[in-house]
PALUMLUM-779236 format. One record per atom (N, C-alpha, C): residue in three letters; x, y, z. Coordinates in steps of 0.001 Angstrom, whole numbers, plus 500000, padded with zeros to 6 digits. Atoms other than C-alpha are relative to their C-alpha. Layout:
<atoms>
ALAXYZ ...
</atoms>
This chain:
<atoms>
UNK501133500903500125 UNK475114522129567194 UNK500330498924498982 UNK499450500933500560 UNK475387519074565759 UNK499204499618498610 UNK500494499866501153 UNK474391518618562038 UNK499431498565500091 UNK500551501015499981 UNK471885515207561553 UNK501010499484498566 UNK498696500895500905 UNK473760512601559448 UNK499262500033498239 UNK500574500438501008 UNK470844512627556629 UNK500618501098499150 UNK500092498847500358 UNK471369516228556054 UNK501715500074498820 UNK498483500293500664 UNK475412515570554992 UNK499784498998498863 UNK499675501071501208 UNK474547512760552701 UNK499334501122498981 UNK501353499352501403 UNK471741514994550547 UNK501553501260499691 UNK499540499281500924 UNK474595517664549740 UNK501176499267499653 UNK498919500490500568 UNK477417515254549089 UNK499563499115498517 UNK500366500210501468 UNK475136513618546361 UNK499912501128499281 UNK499964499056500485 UNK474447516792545129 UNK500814500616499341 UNK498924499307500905 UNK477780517705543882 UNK500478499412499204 UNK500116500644501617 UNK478196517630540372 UNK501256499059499903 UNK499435501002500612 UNK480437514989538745 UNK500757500849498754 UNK499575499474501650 UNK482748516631535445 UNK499963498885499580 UNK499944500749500988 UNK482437514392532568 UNK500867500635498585 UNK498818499359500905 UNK485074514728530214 UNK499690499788498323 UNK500983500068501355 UNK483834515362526346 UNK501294499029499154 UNK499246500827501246 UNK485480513112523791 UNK500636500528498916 UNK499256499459500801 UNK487752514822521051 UNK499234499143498479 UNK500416500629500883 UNK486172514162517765 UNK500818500897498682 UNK499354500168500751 UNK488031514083514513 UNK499718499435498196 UNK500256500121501107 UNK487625514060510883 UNK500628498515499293 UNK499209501244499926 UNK488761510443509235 UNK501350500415499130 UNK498551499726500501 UNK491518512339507326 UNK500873500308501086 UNK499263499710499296 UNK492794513315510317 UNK501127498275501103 UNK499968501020498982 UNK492718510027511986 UNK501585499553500896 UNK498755500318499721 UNK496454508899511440 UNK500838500726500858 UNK499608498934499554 UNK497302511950513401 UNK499864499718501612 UNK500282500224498539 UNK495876510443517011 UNK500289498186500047 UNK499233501664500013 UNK497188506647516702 UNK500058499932501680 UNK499701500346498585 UNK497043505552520307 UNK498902500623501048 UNK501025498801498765 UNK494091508187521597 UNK498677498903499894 UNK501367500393499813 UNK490619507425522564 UNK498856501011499395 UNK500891498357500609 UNK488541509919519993 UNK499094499580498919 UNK501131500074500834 UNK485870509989517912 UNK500008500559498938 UNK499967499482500848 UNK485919509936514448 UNK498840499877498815 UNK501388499829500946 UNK483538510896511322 UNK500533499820498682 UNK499870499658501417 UNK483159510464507879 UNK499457499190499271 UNK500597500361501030 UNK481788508972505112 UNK500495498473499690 UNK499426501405500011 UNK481682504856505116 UNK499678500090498153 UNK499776500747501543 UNK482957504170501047 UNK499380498946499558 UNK500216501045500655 UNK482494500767500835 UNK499881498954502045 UNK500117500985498769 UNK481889497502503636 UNK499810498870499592 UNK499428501121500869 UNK483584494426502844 UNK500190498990501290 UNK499223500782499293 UNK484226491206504632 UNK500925499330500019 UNK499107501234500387 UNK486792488742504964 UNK499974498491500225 UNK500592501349499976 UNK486868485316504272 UNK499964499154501373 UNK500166500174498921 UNK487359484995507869 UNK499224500353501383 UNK500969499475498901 UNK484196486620509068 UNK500501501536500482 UNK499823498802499659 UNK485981489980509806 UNK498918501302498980 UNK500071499176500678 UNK484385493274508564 UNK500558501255500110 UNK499679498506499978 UNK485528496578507548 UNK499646501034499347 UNK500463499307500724 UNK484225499636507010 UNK500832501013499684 UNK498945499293499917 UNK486344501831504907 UNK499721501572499844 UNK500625498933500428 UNK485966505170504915 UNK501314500960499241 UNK499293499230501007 UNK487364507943502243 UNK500355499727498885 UNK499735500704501424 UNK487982505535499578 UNK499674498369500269 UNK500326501105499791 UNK487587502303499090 UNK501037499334500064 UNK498505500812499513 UNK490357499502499887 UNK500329499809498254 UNK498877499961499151 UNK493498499594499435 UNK499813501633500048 UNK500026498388499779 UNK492979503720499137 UNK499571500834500969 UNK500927499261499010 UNK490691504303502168 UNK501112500343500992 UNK499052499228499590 UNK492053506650504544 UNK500188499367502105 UNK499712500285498576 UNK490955505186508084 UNK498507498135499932 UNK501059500832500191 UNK488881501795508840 UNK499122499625501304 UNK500421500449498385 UNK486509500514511541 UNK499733498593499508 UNK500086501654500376 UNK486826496465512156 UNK498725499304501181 UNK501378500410499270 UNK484141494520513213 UNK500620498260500228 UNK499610501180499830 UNK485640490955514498 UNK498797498813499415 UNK500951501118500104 UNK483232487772513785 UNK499532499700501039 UNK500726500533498329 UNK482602486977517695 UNK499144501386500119 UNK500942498571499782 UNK480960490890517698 UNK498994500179498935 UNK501205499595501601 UNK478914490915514236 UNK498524499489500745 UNK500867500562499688 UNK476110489167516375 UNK498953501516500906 UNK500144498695499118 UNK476247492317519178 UNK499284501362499013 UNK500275498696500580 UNK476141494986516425 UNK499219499890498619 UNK500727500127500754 UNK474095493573513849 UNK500394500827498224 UNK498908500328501682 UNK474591493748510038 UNK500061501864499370 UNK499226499287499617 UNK477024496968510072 UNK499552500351497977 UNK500102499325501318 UNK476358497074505562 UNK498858501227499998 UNK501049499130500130 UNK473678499380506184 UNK500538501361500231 UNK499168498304499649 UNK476201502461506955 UNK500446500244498901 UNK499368499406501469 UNK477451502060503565 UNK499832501196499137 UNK500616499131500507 UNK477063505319501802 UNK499910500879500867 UNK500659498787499176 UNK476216507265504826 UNK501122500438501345 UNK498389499480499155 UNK478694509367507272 UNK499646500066501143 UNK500079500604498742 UNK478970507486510751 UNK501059500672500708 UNK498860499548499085 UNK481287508370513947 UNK499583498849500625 UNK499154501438499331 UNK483644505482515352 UNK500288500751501364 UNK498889499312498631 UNK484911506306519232 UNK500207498455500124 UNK498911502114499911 UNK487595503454520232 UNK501199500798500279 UNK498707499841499767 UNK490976503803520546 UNK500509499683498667 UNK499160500297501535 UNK492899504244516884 UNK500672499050500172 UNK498929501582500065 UNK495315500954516082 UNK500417500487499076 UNK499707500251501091 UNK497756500745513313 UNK499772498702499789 UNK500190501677500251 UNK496428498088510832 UNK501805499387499149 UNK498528500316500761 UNK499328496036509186 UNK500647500738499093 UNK499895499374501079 UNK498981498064506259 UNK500135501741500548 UNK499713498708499304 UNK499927501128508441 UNK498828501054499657 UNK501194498835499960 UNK496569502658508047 UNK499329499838501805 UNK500929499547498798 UNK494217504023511259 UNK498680499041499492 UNK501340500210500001 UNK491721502000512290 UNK499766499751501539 UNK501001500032498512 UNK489230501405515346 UNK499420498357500294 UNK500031501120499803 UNK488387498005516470 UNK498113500043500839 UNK501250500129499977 UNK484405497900516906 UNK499025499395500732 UNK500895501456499618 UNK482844495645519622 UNK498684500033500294 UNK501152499664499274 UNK479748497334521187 UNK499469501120499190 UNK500746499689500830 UNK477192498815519640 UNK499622502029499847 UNK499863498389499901 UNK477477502362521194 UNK501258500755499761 UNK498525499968500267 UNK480918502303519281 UNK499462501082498508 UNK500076499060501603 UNK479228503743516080 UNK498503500589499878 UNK501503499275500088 UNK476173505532515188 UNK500324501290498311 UNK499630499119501194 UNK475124507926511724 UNK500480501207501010 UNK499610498917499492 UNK476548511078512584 UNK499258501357500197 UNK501041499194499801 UNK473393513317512275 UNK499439499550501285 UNK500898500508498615 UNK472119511300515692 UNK500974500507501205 UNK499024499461498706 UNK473471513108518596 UNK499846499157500817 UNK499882500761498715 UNK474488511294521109 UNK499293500774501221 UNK500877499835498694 UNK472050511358524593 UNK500802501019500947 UNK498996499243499571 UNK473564514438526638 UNK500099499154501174 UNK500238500571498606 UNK474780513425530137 UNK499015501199500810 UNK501160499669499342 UNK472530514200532922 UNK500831501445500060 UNK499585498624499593 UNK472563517697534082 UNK500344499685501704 UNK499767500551498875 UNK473697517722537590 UNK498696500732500997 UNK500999499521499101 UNK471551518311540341 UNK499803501245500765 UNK499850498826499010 UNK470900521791541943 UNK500390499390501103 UNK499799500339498360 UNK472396521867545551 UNK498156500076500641 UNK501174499872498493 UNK469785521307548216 UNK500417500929500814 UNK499272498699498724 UNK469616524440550451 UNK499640498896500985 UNK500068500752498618 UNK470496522618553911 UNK498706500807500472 UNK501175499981499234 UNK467511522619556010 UNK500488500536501395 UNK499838499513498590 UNK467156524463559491 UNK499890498470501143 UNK499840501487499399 UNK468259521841562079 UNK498917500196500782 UNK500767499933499102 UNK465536521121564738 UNK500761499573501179 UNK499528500180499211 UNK465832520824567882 UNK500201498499500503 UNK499935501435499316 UNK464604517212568426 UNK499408499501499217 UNK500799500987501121 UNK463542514449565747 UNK499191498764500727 UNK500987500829499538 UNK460504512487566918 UNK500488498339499520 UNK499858501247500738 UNK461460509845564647 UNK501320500035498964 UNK498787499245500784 UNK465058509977562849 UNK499655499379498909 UNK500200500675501392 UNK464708508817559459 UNK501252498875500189 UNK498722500789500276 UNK466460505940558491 UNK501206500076499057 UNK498774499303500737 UNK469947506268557557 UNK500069499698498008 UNK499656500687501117 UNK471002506351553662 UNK500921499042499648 UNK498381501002500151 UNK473619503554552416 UNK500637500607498798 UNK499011499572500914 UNK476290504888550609 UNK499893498931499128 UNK499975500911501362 UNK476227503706547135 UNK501330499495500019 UNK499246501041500756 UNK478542500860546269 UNK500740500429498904 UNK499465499698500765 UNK481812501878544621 UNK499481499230498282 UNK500358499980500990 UNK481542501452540870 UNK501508498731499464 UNK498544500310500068 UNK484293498779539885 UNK500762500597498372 UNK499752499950501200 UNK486108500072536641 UNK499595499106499142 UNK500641500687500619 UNK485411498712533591 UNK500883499437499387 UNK499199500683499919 UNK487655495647532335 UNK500650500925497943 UNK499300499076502059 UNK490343497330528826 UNK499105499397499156 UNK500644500827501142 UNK489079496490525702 UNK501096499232499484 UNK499064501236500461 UNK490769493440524207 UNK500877501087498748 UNK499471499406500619 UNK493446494840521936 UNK499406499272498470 UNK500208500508501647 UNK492469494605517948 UNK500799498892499446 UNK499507500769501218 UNK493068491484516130 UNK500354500767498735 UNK499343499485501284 UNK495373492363513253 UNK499142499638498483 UNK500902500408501905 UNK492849491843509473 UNK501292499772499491 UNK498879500490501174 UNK494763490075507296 UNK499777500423498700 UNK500184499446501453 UNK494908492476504302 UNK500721499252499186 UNK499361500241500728 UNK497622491400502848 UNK500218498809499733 UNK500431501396500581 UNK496582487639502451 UNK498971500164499050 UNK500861500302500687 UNK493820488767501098 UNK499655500236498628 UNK499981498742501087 UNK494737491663498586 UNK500168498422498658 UNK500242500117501225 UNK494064490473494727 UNK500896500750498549 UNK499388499459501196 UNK495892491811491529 UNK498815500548499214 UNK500649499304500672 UNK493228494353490247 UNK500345500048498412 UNK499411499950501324 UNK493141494110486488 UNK498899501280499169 UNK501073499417501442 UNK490812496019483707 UNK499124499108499545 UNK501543500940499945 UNK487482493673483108 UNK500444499879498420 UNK499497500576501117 UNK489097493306479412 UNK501668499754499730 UNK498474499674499555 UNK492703492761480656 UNK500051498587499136 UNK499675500926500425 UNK492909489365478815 UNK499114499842498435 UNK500165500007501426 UNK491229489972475457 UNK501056499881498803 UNK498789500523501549 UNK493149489005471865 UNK500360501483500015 UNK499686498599500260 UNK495495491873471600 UNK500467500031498105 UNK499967499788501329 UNK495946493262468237 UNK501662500918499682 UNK498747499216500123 UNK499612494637466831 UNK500929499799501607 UNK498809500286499136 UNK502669494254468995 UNK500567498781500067 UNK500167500876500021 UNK503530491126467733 UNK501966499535500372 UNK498008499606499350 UNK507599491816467945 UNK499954499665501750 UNK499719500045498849 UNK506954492708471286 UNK499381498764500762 UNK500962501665499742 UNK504780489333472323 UNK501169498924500096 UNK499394501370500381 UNK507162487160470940 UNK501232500593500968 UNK498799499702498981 UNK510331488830473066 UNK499694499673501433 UNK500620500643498452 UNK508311488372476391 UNK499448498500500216 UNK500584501600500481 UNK506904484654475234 UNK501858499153500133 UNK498635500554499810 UNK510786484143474613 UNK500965500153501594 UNK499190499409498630 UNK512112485936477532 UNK499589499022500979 UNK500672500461498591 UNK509829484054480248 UNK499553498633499588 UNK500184500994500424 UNK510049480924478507 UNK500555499106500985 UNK499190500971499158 UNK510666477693480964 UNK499515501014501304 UNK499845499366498524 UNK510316480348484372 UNK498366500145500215 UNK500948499641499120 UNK506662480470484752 UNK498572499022498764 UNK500890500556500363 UNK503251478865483552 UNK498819500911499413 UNK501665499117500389 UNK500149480894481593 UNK498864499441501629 UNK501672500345498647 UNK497408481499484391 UNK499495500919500210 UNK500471499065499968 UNK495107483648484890 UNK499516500022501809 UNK500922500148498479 UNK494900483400488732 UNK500600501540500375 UNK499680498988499922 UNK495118486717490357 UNK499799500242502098 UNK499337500373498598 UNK496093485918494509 UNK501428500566500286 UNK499134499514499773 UNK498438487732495955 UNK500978499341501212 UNK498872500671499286 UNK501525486653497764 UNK500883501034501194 UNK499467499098499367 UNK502846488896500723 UNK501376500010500071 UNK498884500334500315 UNK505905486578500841 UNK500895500644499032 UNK499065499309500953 UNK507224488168497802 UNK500652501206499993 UNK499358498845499872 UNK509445491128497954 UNK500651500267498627 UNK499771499441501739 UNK509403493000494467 UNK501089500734500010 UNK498687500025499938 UNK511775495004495660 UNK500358500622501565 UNK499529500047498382 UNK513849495619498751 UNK499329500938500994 UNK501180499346498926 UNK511282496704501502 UNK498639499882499621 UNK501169500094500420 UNK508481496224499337 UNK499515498831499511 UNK500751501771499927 UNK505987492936499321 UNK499415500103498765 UNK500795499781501993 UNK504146492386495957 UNK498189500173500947 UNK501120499365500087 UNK500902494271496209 UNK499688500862501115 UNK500524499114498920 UNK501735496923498784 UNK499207501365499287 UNK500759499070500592 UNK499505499975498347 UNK500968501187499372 UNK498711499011500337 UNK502154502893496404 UNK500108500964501004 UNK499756498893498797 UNK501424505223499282 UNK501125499617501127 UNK499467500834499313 UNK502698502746501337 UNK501730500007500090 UNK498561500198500788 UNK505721502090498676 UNK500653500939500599 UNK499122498418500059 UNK506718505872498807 UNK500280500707501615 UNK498881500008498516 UNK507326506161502601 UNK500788499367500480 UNK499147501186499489 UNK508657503149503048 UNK501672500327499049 UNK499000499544500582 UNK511209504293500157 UNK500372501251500386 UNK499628498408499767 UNK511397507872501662 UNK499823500409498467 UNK500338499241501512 UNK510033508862498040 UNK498532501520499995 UNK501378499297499947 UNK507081510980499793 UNK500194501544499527 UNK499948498848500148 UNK508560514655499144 UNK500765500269498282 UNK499463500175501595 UNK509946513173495402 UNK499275500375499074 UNK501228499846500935 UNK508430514633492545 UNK499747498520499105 UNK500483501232500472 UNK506583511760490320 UNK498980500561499309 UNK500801499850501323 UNK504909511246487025 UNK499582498397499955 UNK500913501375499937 UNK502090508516486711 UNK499520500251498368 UNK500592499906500913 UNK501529507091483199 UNK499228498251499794 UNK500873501531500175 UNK499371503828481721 UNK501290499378499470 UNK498889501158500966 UNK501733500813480648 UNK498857499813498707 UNK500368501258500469 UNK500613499623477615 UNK500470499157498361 UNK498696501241500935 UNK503385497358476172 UNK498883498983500007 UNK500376501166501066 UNK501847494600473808 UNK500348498439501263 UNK499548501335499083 UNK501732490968476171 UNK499675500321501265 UNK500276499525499011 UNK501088493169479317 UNK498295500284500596 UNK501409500009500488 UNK497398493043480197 UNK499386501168499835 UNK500657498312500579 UNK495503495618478822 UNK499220500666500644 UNK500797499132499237 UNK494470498810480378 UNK500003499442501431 UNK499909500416498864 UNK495748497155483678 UNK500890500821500612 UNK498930499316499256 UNK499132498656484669 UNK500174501358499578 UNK499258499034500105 UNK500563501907485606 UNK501124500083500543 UNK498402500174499349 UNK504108503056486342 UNK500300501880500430 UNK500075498869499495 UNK504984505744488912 UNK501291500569499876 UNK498676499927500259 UNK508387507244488057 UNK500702501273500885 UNK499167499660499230 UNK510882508402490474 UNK501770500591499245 UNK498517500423500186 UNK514404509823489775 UNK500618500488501413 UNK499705500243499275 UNK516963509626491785 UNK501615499468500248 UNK499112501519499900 UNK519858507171492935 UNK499805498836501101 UNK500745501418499548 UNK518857503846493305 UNK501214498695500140 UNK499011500799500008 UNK520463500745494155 UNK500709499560498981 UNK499114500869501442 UNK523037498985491447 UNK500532501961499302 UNK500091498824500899 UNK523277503250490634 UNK499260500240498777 UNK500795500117500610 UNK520487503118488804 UNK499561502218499809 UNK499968498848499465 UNK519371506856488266 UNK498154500267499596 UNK501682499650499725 UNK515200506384487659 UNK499620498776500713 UNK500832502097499608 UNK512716503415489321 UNK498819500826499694 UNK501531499939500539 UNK509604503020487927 UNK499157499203500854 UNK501111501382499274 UNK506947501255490341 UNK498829499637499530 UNK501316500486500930 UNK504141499371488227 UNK499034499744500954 UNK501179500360499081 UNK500649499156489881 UNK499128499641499249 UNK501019500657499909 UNK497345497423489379 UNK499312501408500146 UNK501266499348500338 UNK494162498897488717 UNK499690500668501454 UNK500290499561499127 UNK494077499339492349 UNK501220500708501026 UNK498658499574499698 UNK497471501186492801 UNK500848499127501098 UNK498922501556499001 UNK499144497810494418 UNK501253499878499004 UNK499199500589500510 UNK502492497065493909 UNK500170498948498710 UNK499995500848500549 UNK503120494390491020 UNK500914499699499064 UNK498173500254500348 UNK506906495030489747 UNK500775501338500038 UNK499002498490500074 UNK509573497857489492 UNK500999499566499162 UNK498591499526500820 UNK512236498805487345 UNK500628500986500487 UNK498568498500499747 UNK515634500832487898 UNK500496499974498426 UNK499661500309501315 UNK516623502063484690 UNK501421501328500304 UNK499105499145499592 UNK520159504170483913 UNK499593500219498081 UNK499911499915501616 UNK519700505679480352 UNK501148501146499333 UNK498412499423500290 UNK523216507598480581 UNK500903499261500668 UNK499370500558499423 UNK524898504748481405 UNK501586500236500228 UNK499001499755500248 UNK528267506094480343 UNK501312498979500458 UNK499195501233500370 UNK529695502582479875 UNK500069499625498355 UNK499997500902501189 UNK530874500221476886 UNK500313498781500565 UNK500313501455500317 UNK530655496634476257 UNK500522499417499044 UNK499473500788500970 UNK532433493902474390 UNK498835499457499659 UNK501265500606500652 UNK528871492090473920 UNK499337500075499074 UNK500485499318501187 UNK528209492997470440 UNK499453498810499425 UNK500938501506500554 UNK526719489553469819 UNK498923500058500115 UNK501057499984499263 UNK523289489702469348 UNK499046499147499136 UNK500391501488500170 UNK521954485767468938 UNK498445500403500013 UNK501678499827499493 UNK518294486788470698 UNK499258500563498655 UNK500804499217500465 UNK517368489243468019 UNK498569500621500539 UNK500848498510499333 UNK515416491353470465 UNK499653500897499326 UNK500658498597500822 UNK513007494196469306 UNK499791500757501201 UNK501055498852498626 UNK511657495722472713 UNK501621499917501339 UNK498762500080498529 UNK514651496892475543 UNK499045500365500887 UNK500560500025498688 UNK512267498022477884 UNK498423499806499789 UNK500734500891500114 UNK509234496111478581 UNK498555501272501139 UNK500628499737499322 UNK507701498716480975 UNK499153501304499365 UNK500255499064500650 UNK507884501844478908 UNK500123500167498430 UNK500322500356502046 UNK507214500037475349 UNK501233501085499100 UNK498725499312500526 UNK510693500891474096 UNK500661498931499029 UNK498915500969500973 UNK512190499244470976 UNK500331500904499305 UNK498856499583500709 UNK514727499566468839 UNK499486500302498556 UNK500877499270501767 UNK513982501383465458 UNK500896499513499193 UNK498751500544501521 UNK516849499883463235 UNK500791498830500572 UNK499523501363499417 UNK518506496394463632 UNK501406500134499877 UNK498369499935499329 UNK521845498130463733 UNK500345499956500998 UNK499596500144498213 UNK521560498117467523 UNK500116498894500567 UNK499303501317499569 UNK521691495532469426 UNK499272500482501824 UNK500559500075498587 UNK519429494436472618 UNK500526498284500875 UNK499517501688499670 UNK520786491797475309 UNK498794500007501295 UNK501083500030498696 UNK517807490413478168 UNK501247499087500060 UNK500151501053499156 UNK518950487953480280 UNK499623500170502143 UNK500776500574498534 UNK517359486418483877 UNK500943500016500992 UNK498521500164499225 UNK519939486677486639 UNK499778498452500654 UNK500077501242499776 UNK520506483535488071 UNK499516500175501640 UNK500639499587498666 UNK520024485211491524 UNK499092500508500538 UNK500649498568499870 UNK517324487165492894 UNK498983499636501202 UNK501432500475498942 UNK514552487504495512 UNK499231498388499556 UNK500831501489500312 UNK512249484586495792 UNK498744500143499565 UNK500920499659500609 UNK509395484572493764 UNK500097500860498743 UNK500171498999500955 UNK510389487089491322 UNK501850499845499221 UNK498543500187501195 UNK512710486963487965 UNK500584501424500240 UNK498742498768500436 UNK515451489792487611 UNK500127499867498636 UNK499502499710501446 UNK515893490927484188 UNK501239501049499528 UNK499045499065500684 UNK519145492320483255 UNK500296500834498523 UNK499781499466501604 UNK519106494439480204 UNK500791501103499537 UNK498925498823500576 UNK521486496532477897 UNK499282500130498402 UNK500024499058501562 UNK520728498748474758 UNK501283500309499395 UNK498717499639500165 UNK524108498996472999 UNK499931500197498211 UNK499687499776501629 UNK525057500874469845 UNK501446499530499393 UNK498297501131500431 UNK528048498678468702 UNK500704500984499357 UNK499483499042500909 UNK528972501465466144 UNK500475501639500110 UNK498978498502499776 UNK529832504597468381 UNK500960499189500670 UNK498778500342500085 UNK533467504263468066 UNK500772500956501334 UNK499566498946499721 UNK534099507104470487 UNK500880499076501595 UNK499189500420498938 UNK536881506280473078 UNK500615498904499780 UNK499312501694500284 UNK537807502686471355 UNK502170500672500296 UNK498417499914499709 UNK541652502051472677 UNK500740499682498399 UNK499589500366501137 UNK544076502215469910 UNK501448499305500164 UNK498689501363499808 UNK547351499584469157 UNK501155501129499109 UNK499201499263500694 UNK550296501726468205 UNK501280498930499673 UNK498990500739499836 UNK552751499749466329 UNK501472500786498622 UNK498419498724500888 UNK556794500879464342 UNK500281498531499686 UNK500010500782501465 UNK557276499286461073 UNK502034499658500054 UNK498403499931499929 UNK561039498089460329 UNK500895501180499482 UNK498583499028500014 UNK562239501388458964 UNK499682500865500652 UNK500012499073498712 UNK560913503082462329 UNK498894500468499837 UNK500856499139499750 UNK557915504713461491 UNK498806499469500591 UNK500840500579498973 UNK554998504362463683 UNK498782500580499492 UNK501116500183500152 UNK551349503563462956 UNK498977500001500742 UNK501829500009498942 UNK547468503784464809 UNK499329499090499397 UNK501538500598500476 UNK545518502257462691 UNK499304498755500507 UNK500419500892499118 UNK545236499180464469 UNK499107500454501451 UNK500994500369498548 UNK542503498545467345 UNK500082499484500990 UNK500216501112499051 UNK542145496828470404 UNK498639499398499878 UNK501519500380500316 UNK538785494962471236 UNK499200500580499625 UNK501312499203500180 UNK535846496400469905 UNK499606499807500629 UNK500725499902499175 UNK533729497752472049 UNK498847501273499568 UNK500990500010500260 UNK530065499138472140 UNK499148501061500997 UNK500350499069498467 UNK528182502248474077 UNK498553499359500188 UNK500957500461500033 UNK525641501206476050 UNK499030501350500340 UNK501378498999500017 UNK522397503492475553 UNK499306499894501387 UNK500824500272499157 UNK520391502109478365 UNK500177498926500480 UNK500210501240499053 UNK520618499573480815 UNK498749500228501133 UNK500941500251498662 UNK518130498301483610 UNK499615498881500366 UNK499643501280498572 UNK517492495701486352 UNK498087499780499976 UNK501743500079499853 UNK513147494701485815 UNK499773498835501348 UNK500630501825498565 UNK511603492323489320 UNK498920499917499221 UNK501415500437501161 UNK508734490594487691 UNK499553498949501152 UNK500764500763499710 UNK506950488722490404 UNK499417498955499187 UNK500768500775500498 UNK506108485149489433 UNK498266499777499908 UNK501484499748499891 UNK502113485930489576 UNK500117500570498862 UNK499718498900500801 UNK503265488468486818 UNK500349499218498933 UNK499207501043501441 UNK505038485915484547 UNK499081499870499470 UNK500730500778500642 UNK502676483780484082 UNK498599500863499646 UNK501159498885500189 UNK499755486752484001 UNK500401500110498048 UNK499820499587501348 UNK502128487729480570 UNK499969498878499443 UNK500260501344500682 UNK502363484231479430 UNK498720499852499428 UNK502228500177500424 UNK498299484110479312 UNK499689501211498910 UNK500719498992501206 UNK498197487055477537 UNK500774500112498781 UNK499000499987501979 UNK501341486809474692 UNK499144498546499710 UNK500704501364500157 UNK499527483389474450 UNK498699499854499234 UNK502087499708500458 UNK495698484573473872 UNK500037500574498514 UNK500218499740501687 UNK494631484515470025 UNK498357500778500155 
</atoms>
């Protein structure tokens, strides 16, 4: 018997549809799904714009420290309406993760059912429809019903535009200490060695703009975040000791220095990476303090007090002997400081002149050049932003 045509459409709607649930994800996890389509939670820190109309909300910390971000373009801020109101409170992003420049996870934001607080459950999908028990056929339909029209495929829905890249790193700042340029008191030795040192190479200023261009040191831009630093150096499984700078001329209660050992380029055997209030890049040192060299350079014109400028190191007696100088070469943007600590007066290893007198007998006491051990050497990058930062402050009465 032949089944009526209505009867076939009512159980082919009838059968359910799977809908596939979304993977949701903590924002520490985020970096972990780079490329997926998943939904993540957590706690918006802070929500900042850029001077180009972009926003971002960061969550886990606040920038440069936050752990994942969601971006809100300027052509979409209209769609999703003013996005500061999540601040404080723990939202879920679904999107597709991006790496931003700054190799953090983020989500790219356009539509409005992209975010929501995270206490608001999302609307379930429908439930599906019980089957229809088929109906007993009849024998003869007085009147056939009129047929149904198959619903109209669905056309997919067009990708989402891939994320414009945020320009962090135009935008990033040199974080200081809110009394980083006050009259410093004592260190007046050390003032005048950095006033001398960076004399002619840079200008007092207190501007604090960051430069991506600059490469402090090889792989690293001036004001990358240190997390950043320490993969990019393969330093992530290195142990490390974080202390405050605070050498005299340096602004106050601004820098810290993260210390690595190791072997470093030039055979250096520590690097120190100096950061900003907001753990950004803003110079490095390689230092060797068993250099197990000597030196004829026992001239010492400068009268230097301070050999290292990072870890407030001078010389306790003016029998030693400190040499700076600027290399003539170096990255662009940033001075090189070559420096040696040398004790002119350990004699140990000096070559000796053996000479035989006219009735044969033979003498030492004679010398060759004097020469000088050096205590400590090291190689400082000083970003020009940095110069002139110390200029303003050996400067300030």
């Amino acid at each position: 018997m032949k089944i009526p045509r209505f009867i076939i459409l009512a159980v082919a709607v009838a059968t359910p549809v799977l809908v596939r649930a979304q993977a949701t994800y903590p924002d520490s996890e985020a970096a972990k799904h780079v490329g997926e389509e998943v939904a993540i939670t957590g706690k918006v820190v802070s929500v900042s714009k850029s001077a180009k109309g972009t926003t971002f909300l960061n969550f886990g910390d606040r920038f440069p420290r936050h752990v994942f971000t969601g971006m809100v373009l300027a052509r979409d801020e209209a769609k999703l309406g003013d996005v500061k109101g999540f601040e404080g409170k723990t939202v879920t992003i679904t999107g597709k993760i991006e790496l931003a420049p700054d190799q953090k996870p983020q989500i790219l934001i356009s539509k409005p059912e992209q975010i929501k607080l995270a206490d608001e459950s999302s609307p379930p999908p429908p439930a599906p429809a019980p089957a229809t028990p088929m109906p007993q056929p009849v024998a003869k339909l007085a009147t056939p019903p009129p047929s149904t029209p198959m619903p109209a495929p669905i056309a997919p829905a067009p990708p989402e535009p891939a994320p414009s890249a945020p320009e962090p790193s135009g935008e990033r700042k040199i974080v200081l200490a809110p009394n980083w340029g006050s009259p410093q008191q004592g260190g007046t030795m050390t003032r005048k060695d950095l006033a001398m040192l960076f004399a002619g190479h840079g200008e007092p200023s207190e501007r604090l703009e960051g430069d991506s261009t600059i490469e402090v040191y090889p792989g690293i831009p001036f004001l990358t975040p240190i997390n950043v630093a320490r993969k990019t150096l393969k330093l992530e499984g290195t142990s490390v000791t974080k202390t405050k700078v605070s050498t005299p001329g340096l602004p106050i209660a601004s820098f810290s220095a993260y210390s690595f050992s190791g072997i470093f380029l030039g055979g250096f055997s520590r690097l120190l990476l100096v950061t900003d209030n907001a753990d950004q890049i803003v110079s490095a040192i390689v230092i060797d303090d068993n250099a197990r060299q000597r030196t004829t350079e026992l001239t010492d014109q400068s009268g230097y007090h301070t050999y290292n400028f990072v870890s407030n190191r001078a010389k306790g007696t003016n029998d030693l002997i400190i040499k700076h100088a600027i290399a003539t070469e170096g990255p662009a943007g940033v001075l090189v400081v070559e420096s040696m600590f040398i004790d002119p007066y350990d004699t140990d290893g000096q070559p000796r002149t053996t000479t035989r007198s006219s009735s044969g007998k033979i003498s030492t006491s004679s010398r060759g050049p004097r020469t000088g051990k050096v205590l400590e050497r090291s190689r400082w990058f000083v970003p020009v932003p940095i110069v002139n930062l110390i200029l303003r402050c050996v400067g300030s009465r």
